[in-house]
C-alpha positions in Angstrom: 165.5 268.4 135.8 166.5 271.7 137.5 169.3 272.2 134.8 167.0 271.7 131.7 164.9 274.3 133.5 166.9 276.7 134.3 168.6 276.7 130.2 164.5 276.5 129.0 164.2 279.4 130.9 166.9 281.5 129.9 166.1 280.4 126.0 162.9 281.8 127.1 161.8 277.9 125.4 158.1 277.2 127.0 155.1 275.0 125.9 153.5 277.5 124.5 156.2 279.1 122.3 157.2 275.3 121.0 153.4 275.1 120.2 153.4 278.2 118.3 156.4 277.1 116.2 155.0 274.0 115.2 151.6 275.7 114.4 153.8 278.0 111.9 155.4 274.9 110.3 152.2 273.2 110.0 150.6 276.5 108.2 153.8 276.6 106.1 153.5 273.3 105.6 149.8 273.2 104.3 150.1 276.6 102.3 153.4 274.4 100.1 151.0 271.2 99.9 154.0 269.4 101.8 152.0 266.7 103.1 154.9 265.0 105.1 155.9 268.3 106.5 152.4 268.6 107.4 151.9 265.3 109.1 155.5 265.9 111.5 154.5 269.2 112.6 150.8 268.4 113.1 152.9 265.1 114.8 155.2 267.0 116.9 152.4 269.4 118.4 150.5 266.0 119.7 153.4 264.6 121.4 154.0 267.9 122.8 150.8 267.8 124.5 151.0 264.2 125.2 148.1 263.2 123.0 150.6 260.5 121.3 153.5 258.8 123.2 156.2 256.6 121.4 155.7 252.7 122.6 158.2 251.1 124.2 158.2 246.8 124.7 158.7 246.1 127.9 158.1 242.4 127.3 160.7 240.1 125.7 159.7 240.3 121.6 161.5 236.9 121.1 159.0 234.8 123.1 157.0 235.1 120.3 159.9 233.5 117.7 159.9 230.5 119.0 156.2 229.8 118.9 154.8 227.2 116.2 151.0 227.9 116.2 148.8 230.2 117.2 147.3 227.9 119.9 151.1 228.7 121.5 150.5 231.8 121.4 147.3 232.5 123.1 149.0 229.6 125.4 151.6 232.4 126.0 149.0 235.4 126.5 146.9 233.5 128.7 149.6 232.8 131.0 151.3 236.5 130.9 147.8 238.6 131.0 144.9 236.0 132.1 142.8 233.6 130.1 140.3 236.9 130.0 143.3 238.5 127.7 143.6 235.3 125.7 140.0 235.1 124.9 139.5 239.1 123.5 142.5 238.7 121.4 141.1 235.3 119.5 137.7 237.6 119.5 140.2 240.1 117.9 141.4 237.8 115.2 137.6 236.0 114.8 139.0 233.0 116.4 137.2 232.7 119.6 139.0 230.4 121.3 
């Protein structure tokens, strides 16, 4: 963490310079009507910030495979995250189990 500090620093790289180049892509962006261009700048700024995050699973994906109804599912919910869980996501889907 110290390292990438000390090369940000001598880049003279901070937040707020990072921001400001985005901001110029966006406004290139919007002046060429690139709308792709416009969404990754306007993109990168808000994961700059923090307002968006990527996702990462943290729960095995391949649980799910294996299931034959939807009943297993909200089987499998109900036993990871509480019957509570189990009962908002069939509320989701207009189930309510």
């Amino acid at each position: 963490m110290e390292l990438r500090q000390a090369l940000a620093k001598r880049g003279d790289i901070t937040e707020d310079k990072i921001l400001t180049d985005y901001e110029e892509a966006l406004q290139v962006a919007k002046a060429q009507a690139k709308p792709s261009s416009i969404v990754q700048a306007a993109t990168a700024q808000a994961k700059l910030v923090g307002l968006l995050k990527d996702r990462i699973e943290t729960t095995n994906v391949h649980d799910f495979e294996t299931m034959e109804s939807i009943d297993d599912i909200f089987r499998k919910v109900a036993d990871d995250l509480g019957p509570e869980a189990a009962a908002a996501l069939s509320k989701v889907f207009g189930l309510d189990k």
